[in-house]
C-alpha positions as CSV (number, residue, x, y, z in Angstrom):
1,X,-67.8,-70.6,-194.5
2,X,-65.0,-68.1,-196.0
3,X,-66.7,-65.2,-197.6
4,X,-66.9,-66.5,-201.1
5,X,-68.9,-69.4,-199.6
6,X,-71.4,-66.9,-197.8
7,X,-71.9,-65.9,-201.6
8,X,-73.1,-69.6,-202.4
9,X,-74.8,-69.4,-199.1
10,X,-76.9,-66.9,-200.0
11,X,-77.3,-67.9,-203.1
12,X,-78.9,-70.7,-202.1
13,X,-80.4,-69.6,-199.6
14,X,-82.6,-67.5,-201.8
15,X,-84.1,-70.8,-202.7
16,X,-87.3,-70.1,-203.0
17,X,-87.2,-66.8,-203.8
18,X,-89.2,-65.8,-206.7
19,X,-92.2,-68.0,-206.4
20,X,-93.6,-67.2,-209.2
21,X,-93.6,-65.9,-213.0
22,X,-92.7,-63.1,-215.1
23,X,-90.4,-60.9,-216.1
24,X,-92.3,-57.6,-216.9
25,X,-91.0,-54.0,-215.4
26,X,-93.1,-52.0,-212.6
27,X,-92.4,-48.3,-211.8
28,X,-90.6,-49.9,-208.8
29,X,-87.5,-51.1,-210.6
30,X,-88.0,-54.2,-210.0
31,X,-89.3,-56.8,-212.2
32,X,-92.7,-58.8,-211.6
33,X,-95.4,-60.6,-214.2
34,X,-97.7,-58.5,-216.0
35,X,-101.1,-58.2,-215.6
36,X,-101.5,-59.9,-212.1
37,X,-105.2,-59.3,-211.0
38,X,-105.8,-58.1,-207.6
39,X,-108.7,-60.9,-206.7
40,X,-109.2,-61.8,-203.0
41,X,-107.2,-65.0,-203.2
42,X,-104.0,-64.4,-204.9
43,X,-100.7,-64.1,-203.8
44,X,-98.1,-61.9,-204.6
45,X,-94.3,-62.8,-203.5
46,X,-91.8,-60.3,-203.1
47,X,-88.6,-62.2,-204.3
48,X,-85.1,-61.9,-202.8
49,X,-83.2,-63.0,-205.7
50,X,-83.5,-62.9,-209.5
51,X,-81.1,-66.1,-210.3
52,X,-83.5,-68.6,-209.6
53,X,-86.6,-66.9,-211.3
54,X,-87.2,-69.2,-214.1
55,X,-87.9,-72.4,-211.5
56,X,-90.5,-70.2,-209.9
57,X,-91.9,-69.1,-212.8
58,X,-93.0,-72.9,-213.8
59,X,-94.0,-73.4,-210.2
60,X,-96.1,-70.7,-210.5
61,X,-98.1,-71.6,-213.5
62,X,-98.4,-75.3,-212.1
63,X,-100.0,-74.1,-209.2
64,X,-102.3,-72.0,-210.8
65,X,-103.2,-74.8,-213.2
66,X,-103.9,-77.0,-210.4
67,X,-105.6,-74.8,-208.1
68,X,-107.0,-71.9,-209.9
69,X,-105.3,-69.4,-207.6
70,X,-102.6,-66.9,-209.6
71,X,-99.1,-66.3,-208.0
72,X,-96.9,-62.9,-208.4
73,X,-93.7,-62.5,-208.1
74,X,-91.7,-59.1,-208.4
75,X,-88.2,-59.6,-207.9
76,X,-85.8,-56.7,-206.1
77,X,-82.9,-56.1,-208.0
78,X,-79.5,-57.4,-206.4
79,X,-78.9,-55.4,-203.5
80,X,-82.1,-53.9,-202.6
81,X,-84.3,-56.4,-201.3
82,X,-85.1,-53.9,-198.1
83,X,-85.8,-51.1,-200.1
84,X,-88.1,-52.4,-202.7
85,X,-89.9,-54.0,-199.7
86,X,-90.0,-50.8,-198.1
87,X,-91.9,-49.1,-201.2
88,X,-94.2,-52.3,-202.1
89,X,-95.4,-52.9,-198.3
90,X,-97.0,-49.7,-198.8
91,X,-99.0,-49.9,-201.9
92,X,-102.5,-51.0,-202.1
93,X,-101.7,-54.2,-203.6
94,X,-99.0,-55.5,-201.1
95,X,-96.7,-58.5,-201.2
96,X,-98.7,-61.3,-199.4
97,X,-95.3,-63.6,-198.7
98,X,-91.7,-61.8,-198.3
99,X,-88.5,-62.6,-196.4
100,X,-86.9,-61.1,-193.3
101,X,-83.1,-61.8,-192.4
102,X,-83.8,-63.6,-189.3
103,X,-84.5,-61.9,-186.2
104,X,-82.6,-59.0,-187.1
105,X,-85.0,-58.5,-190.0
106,X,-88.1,-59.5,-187.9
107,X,-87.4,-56.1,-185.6
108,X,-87.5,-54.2,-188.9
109,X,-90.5,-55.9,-190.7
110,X,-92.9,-56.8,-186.9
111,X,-95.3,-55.0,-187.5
112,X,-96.3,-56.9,-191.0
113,X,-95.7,-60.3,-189.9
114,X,-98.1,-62.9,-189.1
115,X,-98.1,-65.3,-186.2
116,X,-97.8,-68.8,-188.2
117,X,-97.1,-70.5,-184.8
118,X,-100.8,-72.5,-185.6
119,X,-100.1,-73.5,-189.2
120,X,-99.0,-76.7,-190.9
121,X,-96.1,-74.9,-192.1
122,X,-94.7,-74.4,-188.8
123,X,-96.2,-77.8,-187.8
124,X,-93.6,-79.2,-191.1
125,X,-90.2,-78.0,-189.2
126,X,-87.5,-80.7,-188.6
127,X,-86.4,-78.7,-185.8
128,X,-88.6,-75.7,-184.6
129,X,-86.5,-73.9,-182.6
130,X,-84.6,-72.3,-185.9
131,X,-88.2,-70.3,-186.7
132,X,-87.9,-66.9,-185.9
133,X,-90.2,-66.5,-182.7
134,X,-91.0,-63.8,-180.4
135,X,-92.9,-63.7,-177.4
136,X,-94.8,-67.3,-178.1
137,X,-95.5,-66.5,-181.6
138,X,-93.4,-67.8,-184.9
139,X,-93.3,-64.8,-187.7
140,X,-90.3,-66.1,-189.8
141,X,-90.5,-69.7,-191.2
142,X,-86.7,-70.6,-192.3
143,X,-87.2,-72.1,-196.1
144,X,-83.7,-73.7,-196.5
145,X,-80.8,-74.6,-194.1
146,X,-76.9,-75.4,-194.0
147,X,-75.0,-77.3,-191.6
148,X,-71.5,-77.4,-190.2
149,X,-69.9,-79.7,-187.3
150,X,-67.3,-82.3,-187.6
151,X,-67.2,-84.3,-190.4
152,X,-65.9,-87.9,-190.3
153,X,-65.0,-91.0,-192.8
154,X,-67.3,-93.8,-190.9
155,X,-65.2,-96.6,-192.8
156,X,-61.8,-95.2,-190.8
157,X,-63.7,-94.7,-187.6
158,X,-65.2,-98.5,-187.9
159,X,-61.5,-99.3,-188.2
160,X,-60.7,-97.9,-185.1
161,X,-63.7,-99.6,-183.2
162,X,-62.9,-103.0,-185.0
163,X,-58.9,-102.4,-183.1
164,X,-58.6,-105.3,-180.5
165,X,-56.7,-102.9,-178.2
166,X,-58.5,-99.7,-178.7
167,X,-58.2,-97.9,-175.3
168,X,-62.3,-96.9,-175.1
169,X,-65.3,-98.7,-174.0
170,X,-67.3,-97.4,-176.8
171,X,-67.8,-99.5,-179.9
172,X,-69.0,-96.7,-182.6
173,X,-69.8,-92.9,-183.5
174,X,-73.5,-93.3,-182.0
175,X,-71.6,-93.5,-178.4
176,X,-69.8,-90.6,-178.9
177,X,-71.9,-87.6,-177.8
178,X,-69.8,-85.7,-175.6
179,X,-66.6,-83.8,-175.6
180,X,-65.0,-86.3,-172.7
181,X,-65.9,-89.7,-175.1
182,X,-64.6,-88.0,-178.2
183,X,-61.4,-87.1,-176.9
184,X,-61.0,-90.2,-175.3
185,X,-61.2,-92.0,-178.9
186,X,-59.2,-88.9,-180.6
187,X,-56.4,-89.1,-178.5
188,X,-56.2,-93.2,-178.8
189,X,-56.6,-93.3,-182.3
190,X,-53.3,-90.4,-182.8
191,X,-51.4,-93.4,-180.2
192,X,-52.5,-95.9,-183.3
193,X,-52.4,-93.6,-186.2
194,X,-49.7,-95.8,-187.7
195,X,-52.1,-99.0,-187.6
196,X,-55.0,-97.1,-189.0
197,X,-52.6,-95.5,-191.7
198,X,-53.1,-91.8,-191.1
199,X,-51.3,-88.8,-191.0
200,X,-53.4,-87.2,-188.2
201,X,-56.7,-87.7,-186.7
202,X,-58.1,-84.2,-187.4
203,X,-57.0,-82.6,-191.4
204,X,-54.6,-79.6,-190.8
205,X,-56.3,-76.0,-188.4
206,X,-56.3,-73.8,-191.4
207,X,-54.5,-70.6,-189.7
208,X,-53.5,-69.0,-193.1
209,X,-54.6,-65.3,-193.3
210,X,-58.1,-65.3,-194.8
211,X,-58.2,-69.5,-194.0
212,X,-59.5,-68.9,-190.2
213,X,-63.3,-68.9,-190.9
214,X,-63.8,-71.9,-189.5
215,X,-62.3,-71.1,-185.8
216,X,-62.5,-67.5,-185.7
217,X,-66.5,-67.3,-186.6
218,X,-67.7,-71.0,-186.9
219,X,-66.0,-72.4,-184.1
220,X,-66.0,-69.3,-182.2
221,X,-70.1,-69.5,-182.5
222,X,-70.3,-72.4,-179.7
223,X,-69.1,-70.5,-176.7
224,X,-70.9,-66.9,-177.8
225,X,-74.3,-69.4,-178.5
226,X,-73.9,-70.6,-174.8
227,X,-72.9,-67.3,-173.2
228,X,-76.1,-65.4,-174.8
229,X,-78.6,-68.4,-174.7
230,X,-77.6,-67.5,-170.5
231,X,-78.9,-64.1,-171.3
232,X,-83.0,-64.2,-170.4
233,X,-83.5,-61.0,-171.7
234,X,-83.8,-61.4,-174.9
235,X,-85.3,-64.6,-177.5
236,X,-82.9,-65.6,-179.0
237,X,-78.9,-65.4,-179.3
238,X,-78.4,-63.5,-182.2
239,X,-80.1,-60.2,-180.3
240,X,-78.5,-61.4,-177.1
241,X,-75.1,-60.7,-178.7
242,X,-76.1,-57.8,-180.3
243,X,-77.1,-56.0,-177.5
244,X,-73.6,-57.1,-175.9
245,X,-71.0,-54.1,-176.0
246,X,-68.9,-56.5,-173.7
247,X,-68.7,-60.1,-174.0
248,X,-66.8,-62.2,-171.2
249,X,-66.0,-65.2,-173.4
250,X,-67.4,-66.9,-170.3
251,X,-67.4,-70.3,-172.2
252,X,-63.5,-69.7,-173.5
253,X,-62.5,-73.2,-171.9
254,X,-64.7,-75.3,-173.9
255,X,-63.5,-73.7,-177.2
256,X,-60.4,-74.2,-176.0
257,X,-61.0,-77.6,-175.7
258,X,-61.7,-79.2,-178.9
259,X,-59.7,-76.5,-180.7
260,X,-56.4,-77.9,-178.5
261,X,-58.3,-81.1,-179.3
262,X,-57.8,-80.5,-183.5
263,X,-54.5,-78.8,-183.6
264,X,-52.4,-81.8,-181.4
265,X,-54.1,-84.4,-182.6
266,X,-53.9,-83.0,-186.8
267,X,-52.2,-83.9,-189.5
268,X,-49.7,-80.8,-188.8
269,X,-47.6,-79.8,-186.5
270,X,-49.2,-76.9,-184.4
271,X,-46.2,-74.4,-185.3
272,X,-46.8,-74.9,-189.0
273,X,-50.7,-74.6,-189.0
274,X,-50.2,-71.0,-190.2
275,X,-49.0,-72.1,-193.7
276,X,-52.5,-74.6,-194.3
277,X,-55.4,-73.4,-196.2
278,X,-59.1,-74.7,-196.2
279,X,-57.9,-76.7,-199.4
280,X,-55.1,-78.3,-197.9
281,X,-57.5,-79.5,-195.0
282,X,-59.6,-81.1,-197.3
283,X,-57.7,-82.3,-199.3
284,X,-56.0,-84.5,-196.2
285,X,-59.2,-85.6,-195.6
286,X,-60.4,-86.9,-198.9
287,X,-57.1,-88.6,-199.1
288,X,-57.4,-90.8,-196.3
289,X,-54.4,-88.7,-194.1
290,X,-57.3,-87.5,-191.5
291,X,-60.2,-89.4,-190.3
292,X,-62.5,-85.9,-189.2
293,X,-62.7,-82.2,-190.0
294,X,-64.6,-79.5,-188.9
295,X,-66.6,-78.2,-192.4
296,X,-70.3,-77.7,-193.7
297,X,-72.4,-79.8,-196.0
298,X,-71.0,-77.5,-198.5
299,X,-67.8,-79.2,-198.2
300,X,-69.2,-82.6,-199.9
301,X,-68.1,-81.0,-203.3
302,X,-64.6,-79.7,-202.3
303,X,-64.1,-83.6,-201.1
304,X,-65.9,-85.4,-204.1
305,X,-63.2,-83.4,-206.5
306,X,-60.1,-83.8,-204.7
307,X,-58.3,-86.3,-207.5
308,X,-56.9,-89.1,-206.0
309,X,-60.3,-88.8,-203.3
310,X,-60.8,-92.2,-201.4
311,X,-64.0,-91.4,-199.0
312,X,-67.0,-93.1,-200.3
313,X,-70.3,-91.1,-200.2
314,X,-71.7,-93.9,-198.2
315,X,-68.9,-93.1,-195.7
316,X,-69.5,-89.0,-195.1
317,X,-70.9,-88.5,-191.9
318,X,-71.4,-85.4,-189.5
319,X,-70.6,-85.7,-185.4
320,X,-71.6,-82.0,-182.9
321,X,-69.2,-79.7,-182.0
322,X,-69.1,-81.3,-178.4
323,X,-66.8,-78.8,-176.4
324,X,-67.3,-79.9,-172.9
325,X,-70.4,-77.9,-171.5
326,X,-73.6,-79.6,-169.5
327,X,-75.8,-81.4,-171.5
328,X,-74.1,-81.4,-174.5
329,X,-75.2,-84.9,-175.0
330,X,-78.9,-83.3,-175.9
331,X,-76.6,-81.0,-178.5
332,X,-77.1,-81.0,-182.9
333,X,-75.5,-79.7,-185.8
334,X,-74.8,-76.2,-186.1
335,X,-77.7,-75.2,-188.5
336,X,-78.7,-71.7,-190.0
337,X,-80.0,-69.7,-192.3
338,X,-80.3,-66.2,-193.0
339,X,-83.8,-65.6,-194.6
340,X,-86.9,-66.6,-193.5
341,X,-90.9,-66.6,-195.4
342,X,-93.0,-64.2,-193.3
343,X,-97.3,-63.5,-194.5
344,X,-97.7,-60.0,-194.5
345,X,-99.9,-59.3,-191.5
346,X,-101.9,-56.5,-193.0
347,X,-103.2,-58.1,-196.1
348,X,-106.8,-59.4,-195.8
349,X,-107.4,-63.1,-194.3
350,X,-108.0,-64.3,-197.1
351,X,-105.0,-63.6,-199.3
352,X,-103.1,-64.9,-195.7
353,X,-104.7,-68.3,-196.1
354,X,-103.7,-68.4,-199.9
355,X,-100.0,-67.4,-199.0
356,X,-99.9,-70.2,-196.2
357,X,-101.6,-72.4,-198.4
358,X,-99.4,-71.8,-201.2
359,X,-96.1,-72.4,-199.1
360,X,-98.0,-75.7,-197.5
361,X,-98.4,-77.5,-201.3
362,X,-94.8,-76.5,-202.0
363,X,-93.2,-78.1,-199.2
364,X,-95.6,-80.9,-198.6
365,X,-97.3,-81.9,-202.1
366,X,-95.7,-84.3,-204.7
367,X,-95.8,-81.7,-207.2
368,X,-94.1,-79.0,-205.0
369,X,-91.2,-81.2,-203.2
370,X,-90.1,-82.7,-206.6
371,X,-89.3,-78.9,-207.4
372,X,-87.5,-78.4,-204.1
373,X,-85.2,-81.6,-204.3
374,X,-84.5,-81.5,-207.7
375,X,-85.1,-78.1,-209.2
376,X,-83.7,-76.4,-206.8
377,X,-81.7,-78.7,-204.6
378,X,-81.6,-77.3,-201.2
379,X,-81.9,-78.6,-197.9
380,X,-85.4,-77.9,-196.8
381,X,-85.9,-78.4,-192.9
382,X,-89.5,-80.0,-193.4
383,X,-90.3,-83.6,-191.9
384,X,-92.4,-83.6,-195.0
385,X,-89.4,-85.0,-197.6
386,X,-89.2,-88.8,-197.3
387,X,-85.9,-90.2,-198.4
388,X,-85.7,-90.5,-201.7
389,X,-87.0,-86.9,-201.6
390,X,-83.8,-85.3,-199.8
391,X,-80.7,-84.2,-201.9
392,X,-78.6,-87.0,-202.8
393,X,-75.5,-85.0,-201.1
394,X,-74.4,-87.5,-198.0
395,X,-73.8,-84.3,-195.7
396,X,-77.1,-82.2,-196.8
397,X,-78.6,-85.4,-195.9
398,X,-76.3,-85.7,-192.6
399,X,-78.1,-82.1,-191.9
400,X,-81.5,-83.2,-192.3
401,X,-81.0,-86.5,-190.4
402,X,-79.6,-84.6,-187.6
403,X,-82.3,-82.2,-187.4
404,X,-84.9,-85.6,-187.5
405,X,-83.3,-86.8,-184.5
406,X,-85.9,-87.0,-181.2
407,X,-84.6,-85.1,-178.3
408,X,-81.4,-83.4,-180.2
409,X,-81.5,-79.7,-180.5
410,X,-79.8,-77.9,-183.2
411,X,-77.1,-75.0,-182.3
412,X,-78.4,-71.5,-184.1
413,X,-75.5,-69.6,-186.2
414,X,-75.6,-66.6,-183.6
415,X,-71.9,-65.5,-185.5
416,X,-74.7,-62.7,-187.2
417,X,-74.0,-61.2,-184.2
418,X,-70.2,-60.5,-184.4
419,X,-69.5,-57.2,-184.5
420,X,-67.0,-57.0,-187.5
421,X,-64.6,-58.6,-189.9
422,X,-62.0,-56.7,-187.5
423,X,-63.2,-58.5,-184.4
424,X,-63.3,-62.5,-186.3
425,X,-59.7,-61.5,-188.0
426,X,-58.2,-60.3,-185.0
427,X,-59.2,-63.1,-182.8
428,X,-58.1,-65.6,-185.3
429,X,-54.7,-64.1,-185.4
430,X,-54.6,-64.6,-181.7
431,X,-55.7,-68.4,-182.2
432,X,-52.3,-68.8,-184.9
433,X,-49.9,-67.1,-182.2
434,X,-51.6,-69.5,-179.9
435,X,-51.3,-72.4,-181.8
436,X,-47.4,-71.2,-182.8
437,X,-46.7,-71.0,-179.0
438,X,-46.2,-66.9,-179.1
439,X,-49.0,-66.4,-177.1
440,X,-50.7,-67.4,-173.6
441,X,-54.6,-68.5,-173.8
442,X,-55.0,-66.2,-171.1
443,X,-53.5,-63.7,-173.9
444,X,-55.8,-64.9,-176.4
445,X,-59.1,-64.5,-174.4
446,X,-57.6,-60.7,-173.4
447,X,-57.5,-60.4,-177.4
448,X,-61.3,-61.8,-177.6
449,X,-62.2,-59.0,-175.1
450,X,-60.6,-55.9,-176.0
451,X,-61.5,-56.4,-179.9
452,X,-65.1,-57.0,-179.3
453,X,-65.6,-53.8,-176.7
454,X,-63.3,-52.0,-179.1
455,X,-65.1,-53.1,-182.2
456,X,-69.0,-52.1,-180.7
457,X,-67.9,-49.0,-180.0
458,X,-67.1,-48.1,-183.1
C-alpha cells in the first residue's frame, strides 16, 4: 500500500484495540475507565488506538454482564503506544493484554510475554505461521490481517478458458499455481486480447513518482522473503533482513519474471508506464480493459467506485504472486499485519487465564464475532468465523479463504525490514528506467545493491 493506505492499515489494524470502557484521565496521560478494581480475575488492556474506543467500550460491559469478570482499558494517546507501555508495565496494577509490533516489538517487550503456543487462541489461527514465534513458543497472536497478490475478474478469465483455441491445457484459475502455467495463459490471452475485448491482460505498472508501492516494496517483498527465509539464523524474515547490511538480491530473476510478465503483457506500453498512477490501474481494471492486477483487499473499494465499474462482486478473486521459485505451487497470499495481542507474562496466573479467556469469547463466541464482523469489520485470521460471519468484501473474503486452504502457506510482509524510504524509492526508479529501456537489469539489481548497503549504513 502507498503510505496513505498504511494510515488505513493501521487504522484498522488497531481493531481491537481498546477492549474495553471508559474515558476517564490517569496521571499517565492516557485515558482509561475509572474506578477499575484490582480483583484477581480482571483484565486490563493497554489499547493502541483511541478511534475505535466506543466499540470496546460496549464489548466491555457485555462481557462483564455475561461473565462477571470487569475489563480496563487505558488508551495511549496517538503516537505513544511504547511509551505509555513502558510506564504502565511497571506499575503494580499492570496491563494484563497489550500489543507488540511483530517480531520487532517482541525483542523489545520478551521478557513480558507469555507463551500462548498451548491455547485455543493460537489453536483459532487460519494460518499459524503469521504468530509471532520464537524458539518453539508463540508470544504475539496477530488480531487482524490484509492481503495482497493478483487480483483477477473470474467472469473474463472463464472467457478465456471457454476459447475453443486457447493455447493451454488448463481449463481454470484452480490450475494455475505456478509462475510457468500463469504465463503460459497470460501470454495467450494478450495473442487473443481482441476476442476477449481487452486492452491488456494486466491494468497499467504504475511507475509515476510516489505510484511504485506496489513493485518497489510489495512486489519487491517475494525475493527478500525467499532470500532471508534461506537465512537459518534467525525465526523469521523480518529479523533476517534486518540483520542484513548486504542483501544479494539472490532471487532477482523471479521478480524479474512476473514483473516483465505485467509490463508486456499490460494495458500500456512499457515506455509510457511512468505517466500511470495506482488510479489509472484500477480504474482499467474495473472497466473491463485488464483482466488481473496486482493490489490488496483494500482495493475492493477503489474498484466498487470507479463509475462506469463492470466487475461484479461475485467475480473479484485473488491468485499468488507465483514468480518462478521451487515449490511455489505450496505458496499463499501475501498476508500481514503489524500488531499482534501478547498476555503480559508477569501478571499472576490468574489474571493470564482471564486475558486468554477474554480474547477466546471474542473471537470464538456469538456475542464476540458479531462485534468483529460487523462492528468493527476487519479480517480476523480465526477458523472460528463461519461464512456468513466474514466481511461481506469479495477480497477480505478472498484473504481469509486463502489462508483456509490445507497445505498453502501464506508469504509474511518481511518489507518491515527495508531499510528506508530512500532504498524502496530508489529501486523503483531503477524499475521505470528499466521498464523505459534506459537501463540494463543487470543495472537495476547493481541499483538494488548499492542502495541497500548504502542505506544500512547510515
Amino acid at each position: 500500500m502507498k503510505r496513505t493506505k498504511w494510515l488505513g492499515l493501521i487504522l484498522a489494524l488497531t481493531l481491537f484495540a481498546g477492549i474495553a470502557a471508559g474515558c476517564g484521565k490517569d496521571n499517565s496521560g492516557a485515558s482509561g475507565s475509572n474506578g477499575a478494581s484490582g480483583k484477581a480475575g480482571d483484565i486490563y488492556f493497554l489499547n493502541f488506538k483511541p478511534e475505535i474506543a466506543e466499540v470496546y467500550e460496549k464489548i466491555a460491559k457485555d462481557y462483564e454482564a455475561e461473565t462477571g469478570v470487569k475489563v480496563k482499558v487505558v488508551t495511549a494517546a496517538a503516537g505513544t503506544y511504547e511509551t505509555t507501555l513502558k510506564s504502565e508495565i511497571a506499575k503494580s496494577e499492570a496491563p494484563t493484554i497489550f500489543q507488540i509490533n511483530g517480531p520487532v516489538g517482541y525483542q523489545n517487550w520478551k521478557d513480558y510475554t507469555l507463551d500462548l503456543k498451548d491455547t485455543k487462541l493460537y489453536s483459532y489461527l487460519s494460518d499459524q505461521s503469521l504468530a509471532v514465534t520464537s524458539e518453539g513458543g508463540v508470544y504475539g497472536i496477530p488480531y487482524v490481517v490484509e492481503g495482497y497478490g493478483i487480483i483477477y475478474n473470474d467472469a473474463l478469465m472463464k472467457q478465456y478458458f471457454g476459447l475453443s483455441d486457447k493455447a493451454v491445457s488448463v481449463s481454470s484459475m484452480e490450475e494455475v499455481n505456478n509462475f510457468d502455467t500463469l504465463k503460459a495463459v497470460v501470454e495467450d490471452m494478450t495473442a487473443k486480447s481482441e476476442q476477449l475485448g481487452i486492452k491488456g491482460v494486466f491494468a497499467s505498472t504504475s511507475l509515476a513518482a510516489g505510484e511504485q508501492w506496489r513493485w518497489q516494496t510489495h512486489l519487491a517483498n517475494m525475493p527478500l522473503y525467499y532470500e532471508f527465509k534461506d537465512n537459518k539464523d534467525y525465526d523469521n524474515t523480518v529479523l533476517a533482513g534486518l540483520a542484513t547490511n548486504e542483501a544479494e538480491f539472490k532471487y532477482d530473476a523471479n521478480f524479474k519474471n512476473i514483473f516483465d510478465l505485467y509490463i508486456h503483457n499490460s494495458v500500456t506500453k512499457p515506455t509510457l508506464l511512468g505517466s500511470k498512477s495506482v488510479s489509472d490501474s484500477m480504474a482499467e481494471f474495473a472497466l473491463g480493459q485488464a483482466a488481473m492486477v496486482q493490489n490488496g483487499n483494500w482495493a475492493w473499494s477503489q474498484i466498487n467506485e470507479v463509475d462506469g465499474n463492470v466487475v461484479k462482486s461475485g467475480d473479484i478473486k485473488f491468485l499468488p504472486i507465483y514468480t518462478g521459485v521451487d515449490g511455489e505451487e505450496s505458496q499463499g497470499l501475501a498476508i500481514g499485519t503489524e500488531n499482534y495481542l501478547a498476555i503480559n507474562s508477569k501478571v499472576s496466573a490468574e489474571k493470564q487465564e482471564a486475558s486468554i479467556a477474554f480474547l477466546e469469547w471474542l473471537f470464538s463466541s456469538d456475542k464476540g464475532k458479531s462485534y468483529v464482523a460487523n462492528d468493527l469489520g476487519f479480517i480476523a485470521p480465526f477458523n472460528t468465523f463461519n461464512d456468513d460471519e466474514k466481511p461481506a468484501d469479495p477480497l477480505a473474503k478472498e484473504v481469509t479463504n486463502w489462508m483456509e486452504k490445507d497445505g498453502i502457506v501464506s508469504v509474511p510482509w518481511t518489507f518491515a525490514a527495508f531499510p528506508s524510504e530512500e532504498f524502496k524509492n530508489q529501486f523503483g526508479d531503477g524499475l521505470l528506467q528499466y521498464a523505459q529501456g534506459n537501463k540494463s537489469w543487470d543495472e537495476v539489481v547493481k541499483i538494488f545493491k548499492d542502495s541497500w548497503k548504502a542505506e544500512k549504513a547510515k
